[in-house]
DOGU-852731 format. One record per residue: y, x, z of N, C-alpha, C in turn; residue in three letters. Coordinates in steps of 0.05 Angstrom, whole numbers, plus 5000, padded with zeros to 4 digits. Layout:
BEGIN
YXZYXZYXZALA;...
This chain:
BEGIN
706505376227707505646221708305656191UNK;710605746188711805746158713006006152UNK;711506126131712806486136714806476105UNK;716606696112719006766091717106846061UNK;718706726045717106716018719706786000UNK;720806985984721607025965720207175941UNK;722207085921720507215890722907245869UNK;721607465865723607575831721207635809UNK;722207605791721107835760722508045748UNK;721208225744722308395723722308405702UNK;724008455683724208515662721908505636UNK;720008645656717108685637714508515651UNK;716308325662713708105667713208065702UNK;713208315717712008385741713208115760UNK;711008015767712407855795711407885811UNK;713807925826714207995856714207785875UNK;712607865904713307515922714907875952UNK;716107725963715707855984716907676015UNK;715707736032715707656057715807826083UNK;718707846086720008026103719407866141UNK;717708066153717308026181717108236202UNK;719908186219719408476231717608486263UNK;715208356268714908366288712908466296UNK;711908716281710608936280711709196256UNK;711709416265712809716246711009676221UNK;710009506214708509546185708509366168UNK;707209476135708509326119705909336100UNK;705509206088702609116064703009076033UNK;703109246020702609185996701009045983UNK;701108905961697508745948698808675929UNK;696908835905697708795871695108745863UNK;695408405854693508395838693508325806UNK;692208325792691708385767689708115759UNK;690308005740689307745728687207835717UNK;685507955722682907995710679908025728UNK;677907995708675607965732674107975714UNK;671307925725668507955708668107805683UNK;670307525684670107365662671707445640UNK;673507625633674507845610673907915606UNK;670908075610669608275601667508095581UNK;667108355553665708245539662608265535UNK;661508105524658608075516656908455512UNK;656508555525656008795521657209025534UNK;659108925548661109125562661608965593UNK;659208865603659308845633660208995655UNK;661308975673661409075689664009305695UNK;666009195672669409385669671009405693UNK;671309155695673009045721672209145753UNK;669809205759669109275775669709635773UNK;668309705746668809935741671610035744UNK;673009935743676809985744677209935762UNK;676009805784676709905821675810075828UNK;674110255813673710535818674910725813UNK;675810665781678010885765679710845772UNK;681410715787684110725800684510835813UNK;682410985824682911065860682511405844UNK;683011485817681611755812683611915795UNK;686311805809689611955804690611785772UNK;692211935772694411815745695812055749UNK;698412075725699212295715700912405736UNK;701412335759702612525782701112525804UNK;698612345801697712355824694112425817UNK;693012695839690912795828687612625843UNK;686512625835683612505840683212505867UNK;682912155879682412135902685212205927UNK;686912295905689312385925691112105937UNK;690211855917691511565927689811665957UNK;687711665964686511525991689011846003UNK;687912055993688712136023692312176029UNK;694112126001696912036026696111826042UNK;696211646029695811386042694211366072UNK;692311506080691011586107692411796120UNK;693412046099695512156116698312036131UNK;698911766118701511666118701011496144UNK;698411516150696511266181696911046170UNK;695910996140695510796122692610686118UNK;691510366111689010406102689910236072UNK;687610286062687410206031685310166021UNK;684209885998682209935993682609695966UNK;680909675951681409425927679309325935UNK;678209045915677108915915676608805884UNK;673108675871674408545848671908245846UNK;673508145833672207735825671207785802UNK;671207545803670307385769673207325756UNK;675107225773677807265761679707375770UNK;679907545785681707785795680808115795UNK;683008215798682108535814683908625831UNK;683908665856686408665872686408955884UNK;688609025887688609325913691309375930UNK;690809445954691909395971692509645991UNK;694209616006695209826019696709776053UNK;696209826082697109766100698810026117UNK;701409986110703210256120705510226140UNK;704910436160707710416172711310346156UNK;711810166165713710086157715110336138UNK;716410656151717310756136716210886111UNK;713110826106712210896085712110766058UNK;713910486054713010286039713110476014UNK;715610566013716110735982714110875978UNK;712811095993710211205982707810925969UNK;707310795990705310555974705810425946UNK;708410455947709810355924709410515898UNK;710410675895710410935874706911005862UNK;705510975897702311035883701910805862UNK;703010605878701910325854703110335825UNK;705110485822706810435801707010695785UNK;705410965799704611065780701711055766UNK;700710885775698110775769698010595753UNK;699610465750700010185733700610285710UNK;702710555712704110625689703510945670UNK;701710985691700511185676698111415682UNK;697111185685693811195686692011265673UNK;693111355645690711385622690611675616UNK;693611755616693912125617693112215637UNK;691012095650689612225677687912145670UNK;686011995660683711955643681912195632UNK;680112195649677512405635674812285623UNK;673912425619671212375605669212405635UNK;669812685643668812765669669012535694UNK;671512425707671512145712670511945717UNK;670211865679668411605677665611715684UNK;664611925670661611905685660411995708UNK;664012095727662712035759662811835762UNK;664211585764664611405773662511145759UNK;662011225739659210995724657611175743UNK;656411285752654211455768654611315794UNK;657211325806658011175832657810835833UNK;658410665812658010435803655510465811UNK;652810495783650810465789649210455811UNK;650510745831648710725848649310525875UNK;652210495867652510315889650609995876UNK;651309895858648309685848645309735857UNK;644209955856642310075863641609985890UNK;644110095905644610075947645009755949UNK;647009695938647709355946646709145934UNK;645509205913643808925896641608965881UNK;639809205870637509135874635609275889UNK;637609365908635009495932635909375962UNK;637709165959638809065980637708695988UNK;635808686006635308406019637408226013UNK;636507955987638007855975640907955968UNK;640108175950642908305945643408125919UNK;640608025897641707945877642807655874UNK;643407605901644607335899646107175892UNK;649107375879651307265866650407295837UNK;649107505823648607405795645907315794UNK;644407225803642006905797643106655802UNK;645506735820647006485824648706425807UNK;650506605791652406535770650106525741UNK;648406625739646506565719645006355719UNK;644206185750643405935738644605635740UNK;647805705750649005455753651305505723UNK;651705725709653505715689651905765658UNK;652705595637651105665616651305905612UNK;649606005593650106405579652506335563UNK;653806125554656406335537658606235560UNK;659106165588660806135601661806455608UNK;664006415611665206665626663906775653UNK;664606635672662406615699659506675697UNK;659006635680655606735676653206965680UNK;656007195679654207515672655607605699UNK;653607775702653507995729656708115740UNK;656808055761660108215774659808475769UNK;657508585778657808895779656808965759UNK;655408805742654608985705652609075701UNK;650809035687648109185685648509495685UNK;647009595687646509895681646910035649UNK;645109905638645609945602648309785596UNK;649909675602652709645600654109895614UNK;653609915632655410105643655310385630UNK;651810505625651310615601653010735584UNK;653310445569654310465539657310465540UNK;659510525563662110395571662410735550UNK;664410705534666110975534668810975537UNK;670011235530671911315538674611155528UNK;674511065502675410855490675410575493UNK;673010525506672910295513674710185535UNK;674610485556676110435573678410315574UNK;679910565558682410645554684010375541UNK;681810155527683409955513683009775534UNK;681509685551681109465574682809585598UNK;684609765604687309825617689609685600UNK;689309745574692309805566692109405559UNK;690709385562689909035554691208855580UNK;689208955603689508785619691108885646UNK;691409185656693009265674696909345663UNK;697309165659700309105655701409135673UNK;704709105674706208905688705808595691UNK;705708465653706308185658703108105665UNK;702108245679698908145683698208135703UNK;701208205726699708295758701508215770UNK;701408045795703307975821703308235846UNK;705708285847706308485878707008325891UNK;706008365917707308185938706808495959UNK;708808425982709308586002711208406028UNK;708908506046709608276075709208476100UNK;711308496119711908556132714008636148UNK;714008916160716008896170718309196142UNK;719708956137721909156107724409006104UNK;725509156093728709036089728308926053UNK;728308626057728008546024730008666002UNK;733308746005734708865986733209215986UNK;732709376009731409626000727609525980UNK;727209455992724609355975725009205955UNK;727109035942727409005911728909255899UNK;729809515907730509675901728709875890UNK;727009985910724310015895722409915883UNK;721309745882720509625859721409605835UNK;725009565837726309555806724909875798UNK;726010015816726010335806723510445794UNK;721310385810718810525806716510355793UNK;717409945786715609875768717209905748UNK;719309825736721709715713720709865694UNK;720510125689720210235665717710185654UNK;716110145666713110055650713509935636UNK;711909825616712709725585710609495595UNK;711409335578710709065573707609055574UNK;705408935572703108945555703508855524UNK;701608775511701208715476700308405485UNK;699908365496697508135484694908175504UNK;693807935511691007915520690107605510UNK;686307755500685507455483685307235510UNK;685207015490685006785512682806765515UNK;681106705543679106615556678006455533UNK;674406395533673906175519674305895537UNK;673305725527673005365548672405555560UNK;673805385587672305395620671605215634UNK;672704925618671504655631668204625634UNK;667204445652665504435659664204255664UNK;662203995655662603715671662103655694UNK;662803535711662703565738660303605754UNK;658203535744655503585762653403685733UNK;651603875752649803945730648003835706UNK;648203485717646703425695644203355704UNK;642903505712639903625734638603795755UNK;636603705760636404065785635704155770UNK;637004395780635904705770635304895798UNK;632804945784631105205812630405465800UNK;630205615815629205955816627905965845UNK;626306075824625006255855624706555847UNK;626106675867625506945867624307105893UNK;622407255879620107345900621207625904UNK;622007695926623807955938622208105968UNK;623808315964622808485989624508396015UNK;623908206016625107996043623407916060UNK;623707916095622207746110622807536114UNK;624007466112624207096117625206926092UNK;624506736081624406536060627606546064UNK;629606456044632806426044633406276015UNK;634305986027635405856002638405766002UNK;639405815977641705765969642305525953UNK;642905335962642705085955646305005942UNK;646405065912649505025904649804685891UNK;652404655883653304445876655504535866UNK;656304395830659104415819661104275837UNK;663704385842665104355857667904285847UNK;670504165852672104105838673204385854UNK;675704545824676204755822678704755849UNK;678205135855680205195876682905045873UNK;684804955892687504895889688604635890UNK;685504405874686404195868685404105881UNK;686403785889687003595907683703485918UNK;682203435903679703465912678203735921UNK;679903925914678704235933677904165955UNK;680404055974680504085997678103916014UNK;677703696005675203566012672403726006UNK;672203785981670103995983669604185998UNK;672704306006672004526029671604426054UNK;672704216063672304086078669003996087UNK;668003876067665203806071663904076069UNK;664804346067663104546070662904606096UNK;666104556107665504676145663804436152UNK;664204256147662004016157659604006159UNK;657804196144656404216141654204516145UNK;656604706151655604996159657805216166UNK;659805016178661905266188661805266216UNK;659705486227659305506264657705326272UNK;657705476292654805266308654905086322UNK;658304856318657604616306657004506295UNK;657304566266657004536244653904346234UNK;654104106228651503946218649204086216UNK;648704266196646304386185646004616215UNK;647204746227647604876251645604766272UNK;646304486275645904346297642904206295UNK;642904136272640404036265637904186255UNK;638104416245636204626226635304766249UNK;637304906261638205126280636905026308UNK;638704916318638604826342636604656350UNK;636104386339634604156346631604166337UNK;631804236310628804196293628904486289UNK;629604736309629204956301626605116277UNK;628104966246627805026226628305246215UNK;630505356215632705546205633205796231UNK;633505986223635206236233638106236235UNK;638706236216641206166211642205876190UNK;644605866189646105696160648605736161UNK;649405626136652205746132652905606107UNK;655605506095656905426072659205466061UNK;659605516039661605666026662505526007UNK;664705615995666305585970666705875948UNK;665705785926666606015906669906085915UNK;672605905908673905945908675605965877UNK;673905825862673605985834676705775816UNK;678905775809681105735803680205585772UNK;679005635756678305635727676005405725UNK;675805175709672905125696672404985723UNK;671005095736669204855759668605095787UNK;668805015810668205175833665305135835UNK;664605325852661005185867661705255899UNK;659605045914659604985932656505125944UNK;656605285965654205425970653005335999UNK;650705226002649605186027646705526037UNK;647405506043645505856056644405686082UNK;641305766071639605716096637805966101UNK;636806076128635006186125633206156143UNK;630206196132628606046150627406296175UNK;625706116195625006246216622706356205UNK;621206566217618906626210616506536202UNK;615506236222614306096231614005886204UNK;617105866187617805656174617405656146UNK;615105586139613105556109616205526091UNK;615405596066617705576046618105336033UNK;615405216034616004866027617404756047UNK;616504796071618204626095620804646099UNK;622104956084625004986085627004896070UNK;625304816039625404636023625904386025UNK;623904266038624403976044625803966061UNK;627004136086629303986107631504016104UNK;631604206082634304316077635003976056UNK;633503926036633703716021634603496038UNK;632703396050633103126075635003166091UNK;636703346092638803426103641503296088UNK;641403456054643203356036642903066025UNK;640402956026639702736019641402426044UNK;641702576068641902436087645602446083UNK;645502696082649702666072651002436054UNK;648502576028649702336015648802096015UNK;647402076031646501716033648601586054UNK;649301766076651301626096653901686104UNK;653401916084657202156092657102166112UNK;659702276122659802406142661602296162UNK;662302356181663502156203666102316214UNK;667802146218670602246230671202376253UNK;669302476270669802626282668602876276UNK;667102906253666003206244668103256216UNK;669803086209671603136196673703336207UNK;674703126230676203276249675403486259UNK;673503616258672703826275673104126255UNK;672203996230672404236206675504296199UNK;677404126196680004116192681104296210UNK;680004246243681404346256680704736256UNK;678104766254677604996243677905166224UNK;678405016207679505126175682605226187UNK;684005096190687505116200687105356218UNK;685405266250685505526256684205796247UNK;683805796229682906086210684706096198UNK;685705976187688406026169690306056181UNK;691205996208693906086217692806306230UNK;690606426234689706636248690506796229UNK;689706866208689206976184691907116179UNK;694006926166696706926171699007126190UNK;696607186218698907406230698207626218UNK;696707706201695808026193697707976163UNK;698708206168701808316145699808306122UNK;697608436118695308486096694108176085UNK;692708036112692707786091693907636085UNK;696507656090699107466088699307566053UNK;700207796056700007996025698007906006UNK;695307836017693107815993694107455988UNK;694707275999694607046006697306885977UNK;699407175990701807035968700807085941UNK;698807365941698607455911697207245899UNK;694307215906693106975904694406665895UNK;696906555911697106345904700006365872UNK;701206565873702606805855701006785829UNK;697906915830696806935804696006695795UNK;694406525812692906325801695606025789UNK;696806015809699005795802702005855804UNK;702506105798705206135802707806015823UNK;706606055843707305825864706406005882UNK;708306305894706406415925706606255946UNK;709306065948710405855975708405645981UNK;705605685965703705475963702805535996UNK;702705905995701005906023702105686051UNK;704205596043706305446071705405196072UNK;703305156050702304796040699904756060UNK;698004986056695604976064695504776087UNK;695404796109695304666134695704386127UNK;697504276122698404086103695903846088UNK;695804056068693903996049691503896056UNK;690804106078688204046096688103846115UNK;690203806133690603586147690603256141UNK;691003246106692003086095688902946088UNK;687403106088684103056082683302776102UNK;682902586082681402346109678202376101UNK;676502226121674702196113673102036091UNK;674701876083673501696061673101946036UNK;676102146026675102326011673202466011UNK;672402566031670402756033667902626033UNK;667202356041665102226030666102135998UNK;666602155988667802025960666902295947UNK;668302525949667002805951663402845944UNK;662502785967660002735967658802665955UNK;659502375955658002225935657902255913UNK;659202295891660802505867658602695864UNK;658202925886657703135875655203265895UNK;654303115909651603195930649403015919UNK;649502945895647102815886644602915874UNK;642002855873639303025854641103125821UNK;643202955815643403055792645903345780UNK;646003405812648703685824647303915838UNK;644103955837643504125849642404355840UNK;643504535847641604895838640305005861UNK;637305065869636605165888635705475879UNK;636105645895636305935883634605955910UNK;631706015908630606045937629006305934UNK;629306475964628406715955625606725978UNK;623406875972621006895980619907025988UNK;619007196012617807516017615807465996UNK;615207725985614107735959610907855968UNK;610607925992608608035995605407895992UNK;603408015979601807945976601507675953UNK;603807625941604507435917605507625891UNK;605007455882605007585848608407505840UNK;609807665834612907625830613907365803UNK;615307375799616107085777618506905783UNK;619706875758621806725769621206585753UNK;621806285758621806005749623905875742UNK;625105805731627905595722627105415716UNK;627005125726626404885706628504605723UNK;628104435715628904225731626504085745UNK;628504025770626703905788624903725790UNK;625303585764621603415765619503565754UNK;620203875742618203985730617304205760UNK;619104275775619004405794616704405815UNK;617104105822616704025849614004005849UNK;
C-alpha cells in the first residue's frame, strides 16, 4: 500500500505534506510543532504539556474552549497530544469542513497571545496539576515514565525531567514566561501541517496559503544541548519503588539505537519478539508455560534524538514473590542474548508490525499524524511509503547482532515496582552488583 504524498513551504517556513484520498467524506488535519519536554528549561518543567492545554483556551477570534465546540459542532473530533520531542494537535472533519479546521489552527498559531490571560494560565496550571495528581501520583504505576527517564538519562540530558512537570514548576510558570515559550517555539518555521483525506489538493493549498502565510516567521530557537549517548549504559541500574499497587511490575529498559535509523528496525523488531501478543516469547513463556507473569508487553520509546530505549513490561501474578519476577524476567533476557532469536519468531513480528501499520494507514487521522511525524523528525513525509519495506528488509542475523550489542548486564535499567503494604517505602538506585 503506497498513499499520495505531496509537499510545499511557505514563505515563513510552514511545511505542508498533504495526501489527497477520496474514499471516505473526511479529512484530518495534524500540526505538529518541534517541541517537547526536552526545550523546556531547568526550572520551568512541564511548558509543553502546559501549551496543550492553552491552545485549546481561544486566540484572538476564537473564545475559550470554543476550538472544541465548532469542531464537535462541525461532527468533528479533536484532541492534541505532547512528547519529549513534539507537541501535536489534531482535528477529524467532514470533508466540507476542512477550512474551518484550518483557520482554528491558524488562528492559533498566529494569534494566540492577545487571547492570553492571567485568569487562563491559572485555570489551566490547576487543570495540569490535577490531572498529575489523577494520572501519576495517585495512579497504579502512574510514575513510570519519569523514574524511567530519570534513571536511564543523566540529570543534565534533555530526556531526563518529568513530561508533565513538577508542581513547584508549574507553580512558578508566569505569565511571561509563557508568552516567550509560544513566541519561541509555536511558529510557522517550527511546525509541519499535513492533511489526508478526502480534499481537493489545489483548494487545500489555497487555504493554507490564505490563513497560515501571514504569520511571521519565528526569531530564533536555542539549540538543544548534546543528545548523544553511548550506546549501552555502562551498568545496571535499579529502582525500586514501593507503590499503592497489587501486584509486583517491572520495567526492564535498554539504550536503543535511535528512531528512524537502520538499526531501529531490528530493535523494534526484537521488541515484538519478545512481547508483542500472545505469541510473543516473554507471552509464551512467563504467561502461558511457567505461569509467572499476568501479563507482558514491549515497547519502543520512539525517541528520534540522542539514543531510544527499549521497554520490557512484566507483571507479576499474585502468587509471584518479587525476587522470583526478577530472576525470570532476567533468565529470560539472559537466554536471548546468549542464543538470539530464531527465524521464525522473526517472521512472525515483521509480519505483525506491517500488519499494524497497514492497518493504521486506512484512518485519514493516522495517516495525518504519520506524515507529520516523518515531516518533523527527517524532513522526508514519503518516508511513511518505506516502512513496510524497511521492516521486511530486517533478517535475523540483525536482530541477533541487535541483541547482542545491546541486551547485555552492561544495558540494563530495572525500574521495579512493589505493593508497598506493610513495607517501609524507599527507593534505591545503584548498580547491579551493589543491588543484588
Amino acid at each position: 500500500m503506497r498513499i499520495p504524498v505531496e509537499t510545499f513551504h511557505l514563505d515563513n517556513g510552514l511545511f505542508v505534506t498533504l495526501s489527497e484520498d477520496h474514499t471516505t467524506p473526511i479529512v484530518a488535519v495534524n500540526l505538529w510543532y518541534h517541541v517537547g519536554s526536552a526545550n523546556e528549561k531547568t526550572g520551568r518543567t512541564g511548558f509543553a504539556h502546559l501549551f496543550e492545554h492553552m491552545l485549546f483556551q481561544g486566540s484572538a477570534h476564537v473564545g475559550s474552549n470554543e476550538h472544541f465546540e465548532l469542531i464537535q459542532r462541525a461532527g468533528g473530533t479533536l484532541n492534541g497530544s505532547t512528547w519529549l520531542e513534539r507537541t501535536n494537535y489534531f482535528e477529524t472533519v467532514p470533508s466540507n469542513e476542512l477550512a474551518l479546521a484550518l483557520w482554528l489552527e491558524a488562528d492559533r498559531m498566529g494569534e494566540l497571545l492577545p487571547a492570553m490571560t492571567q485568569e487562563k494560565l491559572d485555570t489551566q496550571r490547576d487543570v495540569v496539576k490535577n490531572e498529575r495528581r489523577w494520572a501519576v501520583d495517585n495512579q497504579p504505576y502512574g510514575t513510570m515514565l519519569e523514574k524511567m527517564q530519570e534513571l536511564v538519562f543523566p540529570p543534565s540530558h534533555p530526556f531526563q525531567h518529568s513530561l508533565i512537570g513538577s508542581l513547584e514548576d508549574l507553580s512558578a510558570a508566569s505569565l511571561d514566561d509563557i508568552a516567550q515559550f509560544f513566541a519561541m517555539y509555536y511558529t510557522p518555521d517550527n511546525a509541519v501541517l499535513s492533511i489526508a483525506g478526502d480534499f481537493d489538493s489545489t483548494d487545500a493549498r489555497k487555504l493554507v496559503t490564505e490563513y497560515f502565510g501571514p504569520i511571521r516567521i519565528g526569531e530564533g530557537r536555542p539549540m538543544l544541548p548534546p543528545m548523544n549517548l553511548p550506546p549501552v549504559f555502562g551498568n545496571r541500574l535499579r529502582e525500586v519503588v514501593y507503590d499503592n499497587v497489587s501486584l509486583a511490575r517491572l520495567f526492564m529498559a535498554f539504550r536503543s539505537p535511535v528512531f528512524g535509523s537502520e538499526k531501529y528496525y531490528a530493535a523494534s523488531v526484537a521488541s515484538a519478539v519478545l512481547g508483542m501478543r500472545k505469541g510473543s516469547r516473554l507471552h509464551r513463556s512467563l504467561v502461558r508455560e511457567r505461569q509467572i507473569a499476568a501479563d507482558v508487553g514491549a515497547f519502543t520509546f520512539d525517541l528520534a534524538k540522542g539514543t531510544d530505549i527499549l521497554v520490557v513490561d512484566v507483571t507479576a501474578r499474585p502468587e509471584t514473590s518479587v525476587a522470583k519476577l526478577e530472576e525470570e524476567v532476567e533468565r529470560e533476557i539472559d537466554l536471548i542474548h546468549r542464543e538470539g532469536v530464531k527465524e521464525p519468531e522473526v517472521k512472525r513480528a515483521i509480519a505483525l508490525i506491517e500488519t499494524d501499520l497497514l492497518a493504521s494507514l486506512q484512518s485519514a487521522g493516522e495517516r495525518a499524524d504519520r506524515l507529520s511525524m516523518f515531516a518533523t523528525y527527517f524532513k522526508r513525509p514519503e518516508l511513511v511509503n518505506e516502512q513496510a519495506d524497511r521492516y521486511r528488509s530486517v533478517t535475523t542475523q540483525r536482530v541477533n547482532e541487535l541483541i547482542s550489542e545491546r541486551f547485555g548486564e552492561d544495558n540494563r535499567a530495572s525500574l521495579l515496582y512493589v505493593p508497598k503494604e506493610g513495607v517501609e517505602s524507599e527507593s534505591v538506585r545503584a548498580a547491579a552488583a551493589g543491588a543484588d
